[in-house]
N, C-alpha and C positions, 0 to 999 in steps of 0.2 A: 608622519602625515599630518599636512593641519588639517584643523577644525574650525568650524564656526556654531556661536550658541545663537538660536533663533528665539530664545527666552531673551535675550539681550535686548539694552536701548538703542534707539537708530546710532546714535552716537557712537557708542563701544561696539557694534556690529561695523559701523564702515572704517573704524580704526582697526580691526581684525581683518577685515576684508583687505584693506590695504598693506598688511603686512602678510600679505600673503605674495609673494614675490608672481609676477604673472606678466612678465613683459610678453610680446606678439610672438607666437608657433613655443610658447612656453606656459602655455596655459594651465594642461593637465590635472597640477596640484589643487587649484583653485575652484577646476572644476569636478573635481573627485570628491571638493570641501562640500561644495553648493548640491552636487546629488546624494551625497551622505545625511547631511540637512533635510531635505526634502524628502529622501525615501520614507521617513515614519510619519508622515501627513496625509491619512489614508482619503483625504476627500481629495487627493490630486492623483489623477496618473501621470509617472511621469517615463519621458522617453530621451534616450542621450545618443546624440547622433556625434559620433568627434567628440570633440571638447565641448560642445554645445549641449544646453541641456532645458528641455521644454516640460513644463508642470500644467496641466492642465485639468481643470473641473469639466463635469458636464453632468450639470444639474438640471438642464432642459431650458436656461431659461431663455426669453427670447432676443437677447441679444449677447451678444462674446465681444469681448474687450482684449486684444490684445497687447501686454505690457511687455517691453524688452530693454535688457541692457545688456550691455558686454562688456567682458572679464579681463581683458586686457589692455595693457598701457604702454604708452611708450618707454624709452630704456629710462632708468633712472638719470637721475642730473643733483645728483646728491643729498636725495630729498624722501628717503626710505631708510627708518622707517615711519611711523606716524607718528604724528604728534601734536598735542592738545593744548592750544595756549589758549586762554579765557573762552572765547564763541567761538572759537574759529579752530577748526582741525584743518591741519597741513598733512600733505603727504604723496605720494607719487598713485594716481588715481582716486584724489579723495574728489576733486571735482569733474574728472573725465574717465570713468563713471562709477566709480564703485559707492559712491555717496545716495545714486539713484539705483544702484542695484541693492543695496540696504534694505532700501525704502520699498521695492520690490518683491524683495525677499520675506520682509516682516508682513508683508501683505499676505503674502501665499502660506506665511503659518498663523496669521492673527485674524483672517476674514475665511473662515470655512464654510458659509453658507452666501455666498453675493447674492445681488441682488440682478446681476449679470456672471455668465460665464466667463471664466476666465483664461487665458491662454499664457503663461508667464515663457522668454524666450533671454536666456543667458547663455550670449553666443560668445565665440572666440573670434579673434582675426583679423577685429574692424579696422585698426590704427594702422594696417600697411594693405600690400595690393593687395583689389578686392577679389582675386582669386581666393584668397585665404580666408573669405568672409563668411562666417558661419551663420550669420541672415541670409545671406545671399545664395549659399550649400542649401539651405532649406529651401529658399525663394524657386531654387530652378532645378530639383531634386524629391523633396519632401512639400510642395505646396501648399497641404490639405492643413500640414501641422498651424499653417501662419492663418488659416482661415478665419475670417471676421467682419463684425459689422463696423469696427475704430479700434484702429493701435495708439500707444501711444508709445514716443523711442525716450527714454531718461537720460535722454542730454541736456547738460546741463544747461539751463536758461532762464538764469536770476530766479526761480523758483516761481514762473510766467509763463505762459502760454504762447508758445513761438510756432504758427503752423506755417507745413508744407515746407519748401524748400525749393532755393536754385537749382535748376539743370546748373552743369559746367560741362566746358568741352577746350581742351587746347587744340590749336593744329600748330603747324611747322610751314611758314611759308619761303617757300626757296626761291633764290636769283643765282643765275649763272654770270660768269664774263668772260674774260680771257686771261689769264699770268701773262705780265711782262714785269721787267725789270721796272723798279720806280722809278730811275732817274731816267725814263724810255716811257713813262705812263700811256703816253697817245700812243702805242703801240698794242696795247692791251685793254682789255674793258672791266673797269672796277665792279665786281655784285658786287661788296658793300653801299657802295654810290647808289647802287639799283635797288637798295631796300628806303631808300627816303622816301618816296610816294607811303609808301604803307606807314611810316612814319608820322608823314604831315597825316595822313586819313586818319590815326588815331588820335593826333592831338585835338583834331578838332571832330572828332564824334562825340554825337549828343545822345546819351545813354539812355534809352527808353523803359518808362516807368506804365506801368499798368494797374489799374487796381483787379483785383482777385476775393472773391467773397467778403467782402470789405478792406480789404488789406490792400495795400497799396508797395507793387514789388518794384525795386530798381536794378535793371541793368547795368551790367559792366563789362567793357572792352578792353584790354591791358597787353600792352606786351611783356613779357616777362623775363623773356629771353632773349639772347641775339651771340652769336658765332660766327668767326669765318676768320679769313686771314689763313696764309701759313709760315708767313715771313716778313721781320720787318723791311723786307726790302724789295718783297714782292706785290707786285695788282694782284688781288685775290679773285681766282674765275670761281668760287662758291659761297655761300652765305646763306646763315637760315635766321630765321626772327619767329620767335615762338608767343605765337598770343595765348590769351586765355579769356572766353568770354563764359560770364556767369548768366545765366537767363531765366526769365521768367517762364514759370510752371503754365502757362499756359501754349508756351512750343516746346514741340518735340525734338527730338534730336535731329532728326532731318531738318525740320523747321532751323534749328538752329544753325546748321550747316551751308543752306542753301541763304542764310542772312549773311555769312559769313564769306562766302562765293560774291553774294553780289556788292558787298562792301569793299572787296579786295580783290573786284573784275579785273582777268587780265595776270593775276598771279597765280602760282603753283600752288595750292593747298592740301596738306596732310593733315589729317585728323589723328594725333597720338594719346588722347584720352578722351572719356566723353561718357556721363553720366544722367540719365533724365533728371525733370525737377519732378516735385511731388506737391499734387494739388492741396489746397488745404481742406475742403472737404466740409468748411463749418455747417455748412446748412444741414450735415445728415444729422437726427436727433441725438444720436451716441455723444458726438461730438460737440452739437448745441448744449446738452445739459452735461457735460465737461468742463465748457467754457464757462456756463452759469457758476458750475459749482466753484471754480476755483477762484472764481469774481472780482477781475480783473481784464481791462481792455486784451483780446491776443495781441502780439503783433507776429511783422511775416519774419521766416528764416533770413538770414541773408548769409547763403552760404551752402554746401551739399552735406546732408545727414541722411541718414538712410533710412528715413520716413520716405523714401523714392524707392527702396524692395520693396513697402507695401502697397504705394500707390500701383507699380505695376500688376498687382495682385487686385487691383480694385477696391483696397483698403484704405478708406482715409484715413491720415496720421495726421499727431500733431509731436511738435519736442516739446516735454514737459518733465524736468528735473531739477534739482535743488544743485547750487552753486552757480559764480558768473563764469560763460565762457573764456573770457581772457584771461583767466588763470589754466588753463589748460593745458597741457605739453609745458610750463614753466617750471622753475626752478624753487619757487614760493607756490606751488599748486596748492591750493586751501579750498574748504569749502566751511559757510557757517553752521553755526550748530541749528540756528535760528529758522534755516531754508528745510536742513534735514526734518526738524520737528513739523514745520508746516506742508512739507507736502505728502510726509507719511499722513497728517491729522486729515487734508483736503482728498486724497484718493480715498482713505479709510470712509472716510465719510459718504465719498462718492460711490463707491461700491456697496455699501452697506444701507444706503436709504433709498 
């Protein structure tokens, strides 16, 4: 069975972490590691729902901060187990997330009196469907557990301040026609042909930017996708083109749907995923003197993290973890030593004063 030492440096904690083998619905051992850990830290209760496991104080005070990461990664790409070159650890979840669960971890055994409550949430599941999401099991399940006045999720983000986040939502927009023979085409009616309109409307859509408690979010419209045909010799009577619009946290998902209807009047649309955005929240104080402390401009998400389970909870989040996101899911996943050390020292500090 592994183990992890919480006497350990952020460093040597998220190179153990990382060698703890935990790709997606393979979590268990990691999280057997992390409530092993935890169980003799008598100032936390803590509760393990699945592979998920929440530690939590309640010292009365009057505000609760919840912190979350999660324990799983995507499959390896040849890049386990860790390993230490000068600043920079490499390794399959050193920057997506086990680098901010470290930094999470050494909090919940190295700050035993905050100066805020605390809610710690080391979930399983995140990196495939979000059925299997262990924020999400709690989010519509166990509620009471995520309760708070500010989360924050330790995804990774340059060791900065990234709030809120895109809704996304794909649909599947379909054209029918008729099969004929090619060398007989006017006989028949091409849906490929019949997807150019939605074509030309995304070339030329102008992505709409909003600003958000000073932040300033931009849209995106994209097709992603595109199918049909069954023969090279055949007019194809079906055809789908799969977009994907990213949007700003001030529309809803209906919102987002019914922008999507009147941009593409006139065609079939199916909705095949679709995710809120999550406000960012800065004005509440939690999060005001979050941002003070870590002192540094926020900027906005551009992208979906699931700082959007808590805004549906009413909780503002922000993403705040050590490493850059584009090392993430790669084959070179690194995070520096540099990020690890400053954002254990800037929450340490933040919870503690």
């Amino acid at each position: 069975m592994a183990s992890i030492d919480l006497t350990s440096d952020v460093v040597a904690l998220t190179a153990a972490l990382v060698d703890i083998a935990s790709e997606s619905l393979q979590e268990q051992e990691i999280a057997d590691a992390v409530e092993a850990a935890l169980q003799p830290l008598r100032h936390l209760e803590i509760v393990r729902d699945g592979h998920t496991i929440v530690a939590r104080t309640s010292l009365g005070r009057p505000e609760r901060v919840v912190i979350a990461g999660h324990l799983d990664t995507v499959p390896a790409n040849d890049n386990f187990p860790s390993r230490l070159d000068g600043d920079v650890l490499f390794g399959l979840g050193s920057c997506d997330m086990k680098g901010g669960v470290a930094v999470a971890l050494l909090l919940a055994a190295s700050v035993p009196d905050p100066v805020r409550d605390i809610t710690y949430v080391f979930y399983d599941g995140e990196e495939i469907a979000a059925e299997h999401n262990g924020l999400g099991r709690l989010a519509r399940e166990r509620p009471e557990l995520l309760a708070g006045d500010f989360a924050i999720l330790m995804e990774p983000s340059d060791a900065g301040v990234e709030a809120g986040c895109q809704g996304t939502m794909r649909v599947d927009i379909r054209t029918t026609g008729e099969r004929a023979h090619s060398a007989r085409s006017w006989m028949g009616s091409n849906a490929i042909h019949a997807i150019a309109p939605v074509l030309v409307t995304l070339n030329g859509y102008v992505a709409r930017e909003v600003e958000i408690d000073g932040l300033l979010y931009h849209e995106g419209l994209n097709a992603v996708g595109i199918s049909g045909g069954v023969s090279g010799n055949v007019v194809p009577d079906a055809a789908v083109l799969t977009v994907n619009y990213r949007f700003a946290p001030d529309r809803s998902e209906a919102d987002a749907f019914q922008h999507l209807q009147e941009t593409f009047e006139g065609f079939d649309l199916t909705i095949t995923d679709s995710a809120p955005g999550a406000l960012p929240g800065l004005s509440r104080p939690a999060a005001a003197a979050f941002v003070a402390a870590v002192g540094a401009e926020p900027r906005p998400k551009f992208g979906w993290t699931d700082v959007a389970q808590f805004t549906q909870l009413g909780v503002p989040a922000v993403n705040y973890g050590p490493g850059n996101p584009i090392y993430a899911h790669k084959a070179d996943e690194q995070v520096p030593v540099d990020h690890l050390h400053r954002v254990l020292e800037t929450l340490t500090k933040w919870l503690s004063t």
